[in-house]
C-alpha positions in Angstrom: 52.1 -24.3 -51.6 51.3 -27.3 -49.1 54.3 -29.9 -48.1 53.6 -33.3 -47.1 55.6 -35.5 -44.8 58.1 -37.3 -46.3 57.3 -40.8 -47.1 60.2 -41.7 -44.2 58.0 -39.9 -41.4 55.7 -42.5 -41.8 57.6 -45.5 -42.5 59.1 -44.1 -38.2 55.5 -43.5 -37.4 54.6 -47.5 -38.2 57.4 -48.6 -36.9 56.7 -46.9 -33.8 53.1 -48.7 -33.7 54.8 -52.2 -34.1 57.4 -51.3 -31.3 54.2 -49.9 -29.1 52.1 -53.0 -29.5 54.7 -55.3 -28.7 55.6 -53.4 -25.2 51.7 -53.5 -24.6 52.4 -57.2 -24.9 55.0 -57.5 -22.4 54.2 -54.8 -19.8 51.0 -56.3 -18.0 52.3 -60.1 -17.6 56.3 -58.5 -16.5 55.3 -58.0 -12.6 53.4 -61.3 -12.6 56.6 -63.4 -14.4 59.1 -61.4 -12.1 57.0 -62.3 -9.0 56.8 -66.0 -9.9 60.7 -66.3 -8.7 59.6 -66.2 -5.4 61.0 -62.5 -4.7 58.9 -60.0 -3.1 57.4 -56.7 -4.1 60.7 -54.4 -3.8 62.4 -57.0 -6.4 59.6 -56.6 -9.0 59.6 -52.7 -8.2 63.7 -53.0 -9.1 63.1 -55.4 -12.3 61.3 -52.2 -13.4 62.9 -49.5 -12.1 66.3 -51.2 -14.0 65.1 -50.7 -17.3 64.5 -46.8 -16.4 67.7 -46.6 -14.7 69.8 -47.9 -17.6 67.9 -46.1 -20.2 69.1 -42.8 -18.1 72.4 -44.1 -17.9 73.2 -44.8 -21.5 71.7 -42.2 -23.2 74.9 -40.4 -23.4 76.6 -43.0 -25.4 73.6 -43.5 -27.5 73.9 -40.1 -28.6 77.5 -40.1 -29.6 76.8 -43.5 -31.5 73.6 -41.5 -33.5 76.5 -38.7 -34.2 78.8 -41.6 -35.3 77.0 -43.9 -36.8 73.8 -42.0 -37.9 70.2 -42.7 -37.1 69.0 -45.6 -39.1 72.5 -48.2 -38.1 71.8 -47.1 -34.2 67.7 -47.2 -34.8 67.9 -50.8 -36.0 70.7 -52.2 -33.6 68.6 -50.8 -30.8 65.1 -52.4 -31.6 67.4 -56.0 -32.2 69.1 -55.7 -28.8 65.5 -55.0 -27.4 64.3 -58.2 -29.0 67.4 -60.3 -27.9 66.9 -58.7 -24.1 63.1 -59.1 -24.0 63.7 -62.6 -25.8 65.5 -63.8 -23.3 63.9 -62.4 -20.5 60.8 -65.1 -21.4 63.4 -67.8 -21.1 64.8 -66.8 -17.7 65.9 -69.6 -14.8 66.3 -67.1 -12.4 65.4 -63.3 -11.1 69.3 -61.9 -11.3 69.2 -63.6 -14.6 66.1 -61.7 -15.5 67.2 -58.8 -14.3 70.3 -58.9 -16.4 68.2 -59.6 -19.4 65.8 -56.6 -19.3 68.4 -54.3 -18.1 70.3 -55.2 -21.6 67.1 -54.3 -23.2 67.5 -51.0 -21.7 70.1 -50.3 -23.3 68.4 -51.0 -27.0 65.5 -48.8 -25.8 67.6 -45.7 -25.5 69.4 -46.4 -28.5 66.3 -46.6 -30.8 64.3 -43.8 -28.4 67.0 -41.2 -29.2 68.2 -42.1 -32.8 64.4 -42.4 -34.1 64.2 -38.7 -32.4 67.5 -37.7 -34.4 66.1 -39.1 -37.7 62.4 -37.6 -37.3 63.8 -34.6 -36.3 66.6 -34.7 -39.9 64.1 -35.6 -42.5 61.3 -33.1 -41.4 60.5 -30.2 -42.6 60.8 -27.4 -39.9 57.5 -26.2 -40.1 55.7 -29.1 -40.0 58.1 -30.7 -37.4 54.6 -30.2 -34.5 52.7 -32.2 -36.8 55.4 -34.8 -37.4 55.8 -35.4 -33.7 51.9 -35.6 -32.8 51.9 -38.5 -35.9 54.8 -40.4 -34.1 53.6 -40.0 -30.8 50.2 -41.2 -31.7 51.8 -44.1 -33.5 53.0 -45.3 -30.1 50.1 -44.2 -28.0 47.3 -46.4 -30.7 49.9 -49.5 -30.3 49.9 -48.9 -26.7 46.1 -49.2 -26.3 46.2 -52.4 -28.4 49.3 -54.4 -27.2 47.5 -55.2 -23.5 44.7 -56.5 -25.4 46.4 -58.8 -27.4 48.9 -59.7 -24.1 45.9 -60.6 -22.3 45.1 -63.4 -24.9 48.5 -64.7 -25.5 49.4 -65.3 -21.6 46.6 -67.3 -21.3 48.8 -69.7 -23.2 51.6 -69.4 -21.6 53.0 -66.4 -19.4 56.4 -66.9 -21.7 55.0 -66.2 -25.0 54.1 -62.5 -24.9 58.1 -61.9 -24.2 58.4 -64.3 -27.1 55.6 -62.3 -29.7 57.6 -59.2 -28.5 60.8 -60.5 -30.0 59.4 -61.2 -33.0 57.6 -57.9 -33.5 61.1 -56.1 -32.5 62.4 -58.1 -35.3 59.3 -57.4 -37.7 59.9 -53.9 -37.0 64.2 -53.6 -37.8 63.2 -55.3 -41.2 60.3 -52.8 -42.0 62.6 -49.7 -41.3 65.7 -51.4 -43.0 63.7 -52.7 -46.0 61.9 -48.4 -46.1 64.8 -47.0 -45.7 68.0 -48.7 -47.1 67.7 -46.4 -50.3 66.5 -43.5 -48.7 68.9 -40.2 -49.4 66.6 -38.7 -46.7 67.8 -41.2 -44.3 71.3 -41.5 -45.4 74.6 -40.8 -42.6 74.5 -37.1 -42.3 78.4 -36.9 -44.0 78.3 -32.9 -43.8 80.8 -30.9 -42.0 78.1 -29.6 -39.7 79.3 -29.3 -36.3 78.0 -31.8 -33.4 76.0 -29.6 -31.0 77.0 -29.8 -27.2 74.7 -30.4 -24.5 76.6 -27.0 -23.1 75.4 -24.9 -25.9 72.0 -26.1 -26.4 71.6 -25.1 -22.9 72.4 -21.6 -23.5 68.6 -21.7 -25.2 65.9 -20.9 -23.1 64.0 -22.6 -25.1 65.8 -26.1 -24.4 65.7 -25.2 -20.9 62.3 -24.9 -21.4 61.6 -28.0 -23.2 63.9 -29.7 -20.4 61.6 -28.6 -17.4 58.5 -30.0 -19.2 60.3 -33.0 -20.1 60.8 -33.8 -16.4 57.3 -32.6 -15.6 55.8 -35.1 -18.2 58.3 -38.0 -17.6 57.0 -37.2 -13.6 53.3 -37.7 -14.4 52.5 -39.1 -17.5 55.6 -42.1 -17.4 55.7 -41.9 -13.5 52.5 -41.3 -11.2 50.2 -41.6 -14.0 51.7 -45.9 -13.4 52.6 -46.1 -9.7 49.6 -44.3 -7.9 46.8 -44.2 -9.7 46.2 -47.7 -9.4 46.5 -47.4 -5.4 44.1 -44.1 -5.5 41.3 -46.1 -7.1 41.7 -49.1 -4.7 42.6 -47.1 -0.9 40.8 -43.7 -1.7 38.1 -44.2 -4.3 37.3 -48.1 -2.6 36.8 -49.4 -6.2 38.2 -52.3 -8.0 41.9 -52.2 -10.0 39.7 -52.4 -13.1 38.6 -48.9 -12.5 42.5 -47.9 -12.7 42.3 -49.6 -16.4 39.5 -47.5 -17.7 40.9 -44.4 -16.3 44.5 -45.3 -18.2 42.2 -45.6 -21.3 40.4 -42.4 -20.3 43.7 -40.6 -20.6 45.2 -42.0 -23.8 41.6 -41.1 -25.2 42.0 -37.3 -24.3 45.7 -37.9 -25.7 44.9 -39.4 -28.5 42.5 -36.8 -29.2 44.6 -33.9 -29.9 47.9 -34.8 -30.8 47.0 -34.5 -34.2 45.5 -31.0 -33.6 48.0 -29.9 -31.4 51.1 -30.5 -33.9 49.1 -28.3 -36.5 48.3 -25.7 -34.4 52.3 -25.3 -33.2 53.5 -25.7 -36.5 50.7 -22.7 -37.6 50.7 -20.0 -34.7 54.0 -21.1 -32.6 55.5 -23.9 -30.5 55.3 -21.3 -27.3 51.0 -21.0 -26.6 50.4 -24.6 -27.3 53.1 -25.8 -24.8 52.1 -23.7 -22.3 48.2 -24.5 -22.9 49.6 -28.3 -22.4 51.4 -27.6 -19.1 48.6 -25.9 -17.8 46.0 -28.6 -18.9 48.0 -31.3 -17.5 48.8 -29.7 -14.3 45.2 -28.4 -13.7 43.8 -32.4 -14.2 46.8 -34.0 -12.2 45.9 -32.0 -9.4 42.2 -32.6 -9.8 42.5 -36.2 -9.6 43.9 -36.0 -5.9 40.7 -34.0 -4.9 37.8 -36.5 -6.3 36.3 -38.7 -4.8 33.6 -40.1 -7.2 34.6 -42.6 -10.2 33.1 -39.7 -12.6 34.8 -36.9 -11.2 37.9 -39.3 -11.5 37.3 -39.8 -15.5 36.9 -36.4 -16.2 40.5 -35.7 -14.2 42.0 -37.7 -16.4 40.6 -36.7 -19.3 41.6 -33.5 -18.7 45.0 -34.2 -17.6 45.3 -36.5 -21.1 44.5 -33.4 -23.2 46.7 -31.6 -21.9 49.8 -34.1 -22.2 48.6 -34.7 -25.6 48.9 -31.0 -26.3 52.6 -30.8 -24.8 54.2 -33.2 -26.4 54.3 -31.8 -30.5 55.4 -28.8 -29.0 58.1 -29.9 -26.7 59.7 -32.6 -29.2 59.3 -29.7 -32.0 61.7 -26.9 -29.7 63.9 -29.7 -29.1 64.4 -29.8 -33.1 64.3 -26.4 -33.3 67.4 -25.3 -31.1 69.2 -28.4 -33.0 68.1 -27.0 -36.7 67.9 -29.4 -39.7 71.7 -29.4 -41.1 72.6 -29.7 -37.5 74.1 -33.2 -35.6 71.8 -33.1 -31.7 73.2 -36.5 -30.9 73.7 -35.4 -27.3 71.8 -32.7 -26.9 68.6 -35.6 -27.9 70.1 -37.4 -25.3 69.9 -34.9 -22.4 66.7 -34.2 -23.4 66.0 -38.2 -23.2 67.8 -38.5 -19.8 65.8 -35.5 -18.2 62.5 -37.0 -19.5 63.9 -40.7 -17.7 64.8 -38.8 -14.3 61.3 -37.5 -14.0 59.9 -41.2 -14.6 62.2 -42.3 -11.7 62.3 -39.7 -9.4 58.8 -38.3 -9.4 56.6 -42.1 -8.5 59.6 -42.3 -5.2 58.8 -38.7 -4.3 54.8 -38.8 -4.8 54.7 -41.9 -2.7 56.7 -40.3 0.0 53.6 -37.7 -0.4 51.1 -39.8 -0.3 52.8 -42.1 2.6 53.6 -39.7 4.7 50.5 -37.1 4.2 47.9 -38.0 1.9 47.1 -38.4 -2.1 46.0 -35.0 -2.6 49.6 -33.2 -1.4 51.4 -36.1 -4.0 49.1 -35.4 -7.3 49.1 -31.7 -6.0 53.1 -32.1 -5.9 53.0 -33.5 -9.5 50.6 -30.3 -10.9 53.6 -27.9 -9.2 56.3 -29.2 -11.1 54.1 -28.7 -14.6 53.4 -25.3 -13.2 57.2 -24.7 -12.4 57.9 -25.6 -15.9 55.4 -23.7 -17.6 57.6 -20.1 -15.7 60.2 -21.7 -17.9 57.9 -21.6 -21.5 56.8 -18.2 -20.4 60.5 -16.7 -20.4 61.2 -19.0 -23.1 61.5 -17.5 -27.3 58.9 -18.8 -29.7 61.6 -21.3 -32.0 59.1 -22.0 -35.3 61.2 -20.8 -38.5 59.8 -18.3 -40.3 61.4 -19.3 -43.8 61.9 -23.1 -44.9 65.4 -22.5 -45.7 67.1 -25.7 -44.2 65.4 -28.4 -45.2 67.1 -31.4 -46.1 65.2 -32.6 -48.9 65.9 -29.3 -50.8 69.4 -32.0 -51.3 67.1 -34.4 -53.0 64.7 -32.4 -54.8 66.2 -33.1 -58.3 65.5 -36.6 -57.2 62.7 -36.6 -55.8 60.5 -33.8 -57.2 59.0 -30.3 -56.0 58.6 -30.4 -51.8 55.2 -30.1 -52.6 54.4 -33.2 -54.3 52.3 -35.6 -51.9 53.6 -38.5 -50.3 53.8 -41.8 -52.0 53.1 -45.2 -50.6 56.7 -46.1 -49.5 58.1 -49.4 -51.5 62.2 -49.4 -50.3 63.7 -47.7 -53.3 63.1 -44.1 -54.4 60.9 -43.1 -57.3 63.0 -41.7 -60.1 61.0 -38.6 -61.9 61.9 -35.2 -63.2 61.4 -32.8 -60.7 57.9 -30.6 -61.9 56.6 -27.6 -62.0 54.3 -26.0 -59.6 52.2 -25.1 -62.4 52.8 -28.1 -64.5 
């Protein structure tokens, strides 16, 4: 008999587009508000670096306030101290004052990144915990493509009032999942006995090793280079116009976009293990192409390819990381090492590819990028397939004398849960 996602999954999966759109908002107009304080180009690098670097540094605590507090208290306190931070941010006199403003939203942005991890990860069913991650990740990427659109219009009114719309949203989006969810025995503080897993013992698991290494990889490329040097390959080595970087940036979430879906279902189907790997080797092969073209078309198809292939990772990855934790188990910290590692790659792997490309040339700091996907896909390769073979944890088994047989499709979520004898398979 066929599950369905639990109504929760996507009340996350919309919240996550509302959270997207508003960073789309925000992210274009930051440099250009940051640079208006008369500071140079290393002062806007560190206004953005700071948001990274805190992120790294607080995922800890963020973690043991998940394991505390549960998921849906630390979600929602998270996406407010975002708003307040980016709210603020709009309103800023100065750059240190700026700087202290988005590092404090840094702060909410771990919080909500690892406790809407947790919660997906809780309320899933284990085998369909590949398709549950492509939905959320595409939830983000679809808001993505559409915030800078709607950024582009509201700075022409005034560069303030995209920091201001992305309060708001933030705000829109803590009601939605507080309103969705308040009821929810699903979403309910974990109260069982279960033991908090340690960072130390989920590292005992090739597998989390595993999905560590391609954490870093992806955090390296896809949040890293994919930012910092592609726009500077278009303008120094292709000798085309920043507008060329845009398209390719679309070209990518396109071949992203495109499989997410498909890649989720084929991982919760024939194993986390081939996908990943497929994904790593994908992504590798098209980051390295991309330092070795030297037409615009040659270009697009790089990063088409190299988007398929992070699109194919990422179900896979976030769906080991849930494995090793299992459904009755408390991950606060383990989701949290897993966050840090993905935050290190974003920071270290732009400062070491410009190093490359500085000192040598683009092709040795995109071929730099392809190793470190290859060196994590000799970590997937020694790595144990994780998908369960029975569904023997799942937590709405709890509820099902609420909520009716785990086969029943999902309703239109309204705040409250719908009362109902459970039925029959045959009824």
């Amino acid at each position: 008999m066929r599950e369905r996602l639990p109504s929760e999954v996507w009340v996350l999966v919309a919240a996550s587009f509302i959270i997207a759109v508003g960073f789309g908002i925000v992210a274009p107009v930051l440099p250009t508000y940051a640079a208006a304080f008369n500071v140079g180009t290393t002062a806007v690098s560190a206004l953005i670096s700071a948001f990274a670097f805190v992120r790294l540094a607080f995922a800890p605590v963020s973690g043991r306030l998940v394991s505390r507090f549960g998921e849906p208290r630390v979600y929602i306190a998270g996406i407010l101290i975002v708003a307040l931070g980016t709210t603020a941010c709009g309103f800023a006199s100065s750059y240190p004052e700026m700087l202290i403003y988005r590092s404090a939203a840094g702060v909410g942005s771990t919080m909500f990144t690892v406790a809407a991890l947790g919660l997906l990860i809780r309320i899933t069913p284990p085998p369909m915990r590949g398709r549950a991650s492509g939905l959320w990740a595409t939830g983000f990427l679809l808001g993505n493509i559409a915030g800078p659109i709607i950024g582009a219009g509201l700075a022409s009114f005034s560069v303030r009032v995209p920091f201001v719309a992305y309060g708001v949203m933030l705000c829109v989006a803590a009601a939605f999942v507080w309103f969705f969810l308040r009821r929810s025995t699903l979403a309910a503080l974990d109260r069982s006995d279960a033991p908090t897993m340690t960072l130390r013992t989920a590292l005992r698991s090739a597998a989390y090793r595993a999905a560590l290494a391609s954490g870093f990889a992806n955090g390296w490329a896809v949040f890293g280079v994919r930012i910092s040097l592609i726009p500077l390959f278009v303008v120094q080595a292709l000798h085309h116009s920043p507008a060329v970087a845009g398209v390719s940036l679309s070209v990518f979430a396109a071949g992203n976009a495109s499989v997410l879906m498909v890649s989720g279902k084929i991982a919760d189907t024939y194993g986390r293990r081939p996908v990943g790997m497929a994904g790593l080797a994908t992504a590798a092969a098209g980051t390295i192409w991309l330092g070795f073209t030297s037409t615009v078309p040659m270009f697009m198809a790089a990063s088409l390819v190299a988007g398929i292939g992070a699109g194919l990772l990422n179900p896979p990855q976030n769906a080991v990381v849930a494995d090793v934790i299992g459904a009755k188990g408390k991950g606060g910290p383990v989701l949290a090492g897993f966050q840090m590692v993905t935050d290190l790659g974003a920071i270290i792997g732009p400062l070491l590819a410009g190093f490359l490309a500085d000192q040598f040339s683009y092709q040795a700091a995109f071929t730099a990028t392809g190793i470190a996907m290859i060196a994590a896909l000799g970590f997937w390769v020694i790595a144990p397939e994780t998908l369960p073979e029975h569904v023997d944890e799942h937590t709405a088994e709890q509820v099902a004398s609420e909520c009716g047989c785990l086969d029943e499709g999902a309703e239109i979520p309204t705040g409250e849960r719908v009362g109902g004898r459970p039925r029959h398979p045959e009824a």
